[in-house]
N, C-alpha and C positions, 0 to 999 in steps of 0.2 A: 757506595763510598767505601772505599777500603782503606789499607795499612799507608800505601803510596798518595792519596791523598789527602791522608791525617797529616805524614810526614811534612808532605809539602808545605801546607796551612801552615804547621808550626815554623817552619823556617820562615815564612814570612811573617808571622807573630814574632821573632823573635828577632828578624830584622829592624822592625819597629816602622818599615815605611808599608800601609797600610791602604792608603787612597792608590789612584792610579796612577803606575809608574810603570818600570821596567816589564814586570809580570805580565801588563795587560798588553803592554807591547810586542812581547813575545805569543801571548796567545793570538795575538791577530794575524800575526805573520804563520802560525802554526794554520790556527785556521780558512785561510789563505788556500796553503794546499788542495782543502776542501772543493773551495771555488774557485778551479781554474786560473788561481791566481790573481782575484780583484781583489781589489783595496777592500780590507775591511777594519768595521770600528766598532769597538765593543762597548754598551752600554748597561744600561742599570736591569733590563725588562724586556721578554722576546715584543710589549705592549710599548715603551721607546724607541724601541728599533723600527718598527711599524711608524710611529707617530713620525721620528725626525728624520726616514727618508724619505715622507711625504714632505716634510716643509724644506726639507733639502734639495726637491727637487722642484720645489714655487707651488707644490699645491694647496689652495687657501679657501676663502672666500670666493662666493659664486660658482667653484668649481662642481664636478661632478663626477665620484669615481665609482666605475661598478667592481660587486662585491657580488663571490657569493652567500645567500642566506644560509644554507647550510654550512656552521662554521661556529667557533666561539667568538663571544660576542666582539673580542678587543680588536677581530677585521674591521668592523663598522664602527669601532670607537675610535680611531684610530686616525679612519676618514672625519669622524665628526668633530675631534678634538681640535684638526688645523682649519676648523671651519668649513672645510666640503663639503658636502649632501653623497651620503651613501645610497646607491642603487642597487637594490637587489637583483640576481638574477637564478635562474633554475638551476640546476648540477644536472650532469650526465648523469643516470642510473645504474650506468655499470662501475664506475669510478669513484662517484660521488664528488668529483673535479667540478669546476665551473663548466656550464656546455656553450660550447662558445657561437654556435649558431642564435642561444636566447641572448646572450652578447650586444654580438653585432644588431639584432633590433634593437636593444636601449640604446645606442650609442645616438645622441642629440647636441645642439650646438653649444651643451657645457659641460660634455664630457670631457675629461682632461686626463683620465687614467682610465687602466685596467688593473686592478689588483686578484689575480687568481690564488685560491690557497690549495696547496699542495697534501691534500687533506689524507689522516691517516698514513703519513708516508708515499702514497701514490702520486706523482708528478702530474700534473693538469697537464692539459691539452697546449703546450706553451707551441706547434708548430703555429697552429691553429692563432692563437692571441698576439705572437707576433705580427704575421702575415694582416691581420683585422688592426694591427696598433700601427703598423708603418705606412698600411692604405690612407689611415685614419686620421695621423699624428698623434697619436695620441702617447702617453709613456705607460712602461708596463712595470709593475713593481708584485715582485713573488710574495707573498706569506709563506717564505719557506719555513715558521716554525715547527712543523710536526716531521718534517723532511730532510733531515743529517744525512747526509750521503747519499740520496737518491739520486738518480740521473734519468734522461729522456733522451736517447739514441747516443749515450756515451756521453752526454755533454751532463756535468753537476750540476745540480736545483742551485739554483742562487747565481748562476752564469748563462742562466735562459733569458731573461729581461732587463731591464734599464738598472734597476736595482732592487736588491731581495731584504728579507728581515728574517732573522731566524730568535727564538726562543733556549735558552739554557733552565728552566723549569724541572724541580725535582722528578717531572713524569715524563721528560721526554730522552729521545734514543741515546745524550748525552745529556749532563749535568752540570752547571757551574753553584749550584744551590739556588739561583735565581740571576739571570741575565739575558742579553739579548745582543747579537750583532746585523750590524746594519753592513750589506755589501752595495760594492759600486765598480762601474768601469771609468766613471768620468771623475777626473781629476778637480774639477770645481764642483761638485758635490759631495766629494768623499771631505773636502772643505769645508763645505758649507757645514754636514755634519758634523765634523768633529768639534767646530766654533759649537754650534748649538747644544753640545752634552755639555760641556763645559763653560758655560756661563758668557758666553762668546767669545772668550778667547784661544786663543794659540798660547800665547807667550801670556805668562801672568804678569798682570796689572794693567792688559792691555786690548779692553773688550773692545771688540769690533763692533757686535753685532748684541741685541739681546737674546740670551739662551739661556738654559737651564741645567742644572745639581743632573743628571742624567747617567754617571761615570760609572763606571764597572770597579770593585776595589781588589786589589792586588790578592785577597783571598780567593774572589770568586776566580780570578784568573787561573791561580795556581791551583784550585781543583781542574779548570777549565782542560787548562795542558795537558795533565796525568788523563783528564777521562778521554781528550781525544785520540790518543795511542790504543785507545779498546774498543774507541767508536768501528770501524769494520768489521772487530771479531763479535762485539754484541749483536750489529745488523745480520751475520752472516747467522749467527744464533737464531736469530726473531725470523729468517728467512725459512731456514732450516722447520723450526715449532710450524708455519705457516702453510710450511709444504703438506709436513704430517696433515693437519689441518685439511687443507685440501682434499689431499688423498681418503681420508679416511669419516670424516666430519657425512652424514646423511639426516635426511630429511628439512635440511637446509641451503638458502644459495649462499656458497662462500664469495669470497669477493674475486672476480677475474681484474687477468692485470691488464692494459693496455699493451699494446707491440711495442715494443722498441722502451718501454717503462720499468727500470730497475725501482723497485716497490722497496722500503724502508721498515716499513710495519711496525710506524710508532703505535700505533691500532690492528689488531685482528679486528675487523666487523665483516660480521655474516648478516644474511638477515631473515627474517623470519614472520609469516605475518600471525604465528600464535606468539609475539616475542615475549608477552611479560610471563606468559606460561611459561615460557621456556627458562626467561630468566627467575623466575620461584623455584624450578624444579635444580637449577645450577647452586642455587642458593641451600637450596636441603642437603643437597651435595657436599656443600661447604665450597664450591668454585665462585668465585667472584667473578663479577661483567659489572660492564657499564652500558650507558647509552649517551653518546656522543653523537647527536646534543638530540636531547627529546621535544626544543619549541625553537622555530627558525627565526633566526635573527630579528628579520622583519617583522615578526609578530609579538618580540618582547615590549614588557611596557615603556621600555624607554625610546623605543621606536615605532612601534604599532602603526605601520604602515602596508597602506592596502596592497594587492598583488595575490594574481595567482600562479602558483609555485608549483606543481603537480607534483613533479619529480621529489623536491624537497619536503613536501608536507607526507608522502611516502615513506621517504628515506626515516623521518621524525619517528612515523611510528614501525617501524620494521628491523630497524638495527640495534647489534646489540655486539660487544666487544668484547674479545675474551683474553685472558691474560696470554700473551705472546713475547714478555720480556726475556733478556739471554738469562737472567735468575732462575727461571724453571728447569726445574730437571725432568727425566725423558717419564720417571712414573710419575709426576703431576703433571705431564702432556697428557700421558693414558688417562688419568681422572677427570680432565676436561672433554676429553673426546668420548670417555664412556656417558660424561654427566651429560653432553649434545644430545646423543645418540639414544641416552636412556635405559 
């Protein structure tokens, strides 16, 4: 957050219109560019976004959408809050993507979605989830949160499926301080949605439908706009750290990228099967990691549901993330690649 979007904030502090109006309007249409040009609608939480393009799109009750467990938890909350039953499924290994071969076995007669999440910046296998969604009927809705600018053979994350959700969260490739937007191609659910953040209406005093307080407010926009003009030079940055990474990073597997996959790298994760060593020794260093996520979804206690996961219960304990943001400079790259390496 810089000088350009102090600036902003206050002119809209000083305008005095505060809720959603002009600003968010313009971030959408900026955003837009993003995705190939779908309608999008920005709301409170990349965890709203998620939520109201599932009920924008009729998923409810009875339904049944697969997810994968390796993920933060608000994929599966997401599914569970408009009433579906989330299903877990395994990730590819080399991706950490949903693997869309364990997919296609859960798909049974109440399945009603595919939600794949575009994890760490890396695009999921969306040729793959399509071709299994249109055999299927089924709709396909991205978790493009961790994925700002990614693409899968030229086409934008959020313009691979029926309709995508993205995150604006202090940690991700861009910023609005806390938001989310919901994209779409169909002109009656970019409807349905926008009735839904806003209390059901369109036109005030005139609810349609029952919805909810959901809106983006005219600050978060206006950081919104300024931080997406840096959104490509930050990714080209996190790409750049990544490469080094690559190149130079030993006694560890870094992450390979898929063909035709432009990789985002809201996450470096390598992984390691000495990881917590690895990550004490980063730590003595003074380098920071994380681990994203150390218990799969399916096994938290608000879900604790049976399933074997191979792939996932792996990933759990092997991975480990290291700072890859465009903030680093080229000798705190060297400090993490010497603290890897040793």
């Amino acid at each position: 957050i810089g000088a350009e979007e102090r600036a902003a904030v206050d002119r809209v502090l000083v305008s005095g219109h505060l809720a959603q109006g002009a600003k968010v309007a313009e971030f959408e249409h900026a955003f837009s560019a993003v995705v190939g040009g779908r309608q999008c609608i920005a709301v409170s939480s990349g965890t709203a976004a998620l939520h109201l393009a599932l009920l924008a799109a009729g998923i409810g009750p009875g339904d049944e959408v697969i997810v994968p467990s390796f993920s933060f938890a608000a994929t599966a909350n997401a599914v569970e809050l408009v009433g579906a039953r989330a299903v877990f499924a395994d990730i590819d290994p080399a991706t950490f993507c949903i693997d869309a071969a364990h997919v296609r076995s859960l798909v049974g007669p109440r399945t009603a979605a595919v939600m794949p999440v575009h994890l760490y910046g890396h695009p999921a296998d969306m040729n793959a989830m399509r071709s299994l969604c249109r055999d299927r009927g089924l709709l396909l809705v991205e978790d493009a949160a961790q994925a700002h600018g990614a693409e899968l053979n030229g086409v934008p994350v959020g313009a691979l499926g029926d309709a995508a959700a993205f995150s604006f969260y202090p940690t991700k490739n861009m910023t609005t301080g806390e938001g989310g937007m919901i994209v779409v191609a169909d002109d009656a659910m970019a409807r349905h949605a926008r009735l839904l953040r806003n209390q059901g209406m369109e036109e005030r005093y005139r609810n349609e439908i029952v919805g909810f307080n959901q809106r983006m407010t005219e600050i978060a926009a206006a950081i919104g706009i300024v931080q997406l003009t840096r959104l490509a030079g930050w990714n080209a940055t996190r790409r750049a750290h990544a490469a080094r990474y690559d190149a130079e990073l030993k006694q560890v597997t870094v992450p390979p990228v898929a063909r035709g996959a432009h990789h985002v790298y809201h996450q470096y994760t390598l992984r390691s099967d000495r990881r917590d060593e690895l990550q004490n020794r980063l730590r003595a260093a003074g380098v920071d990691s994380g681990v994203y996520y150390p218990v799969p979804i399916h096994r938290l206690p608000c879900f604790d549901r049976p399933g074997a996961l191979p792939h996932t219960d792996t990933a759990c304990a092997e991975v480990l993330s290291l700072p890859v943001g465009p903030h680093l400079m080229p000798d705190e790259v060297d400090a993490v690649i010497a603290a890897v390496n040793g």
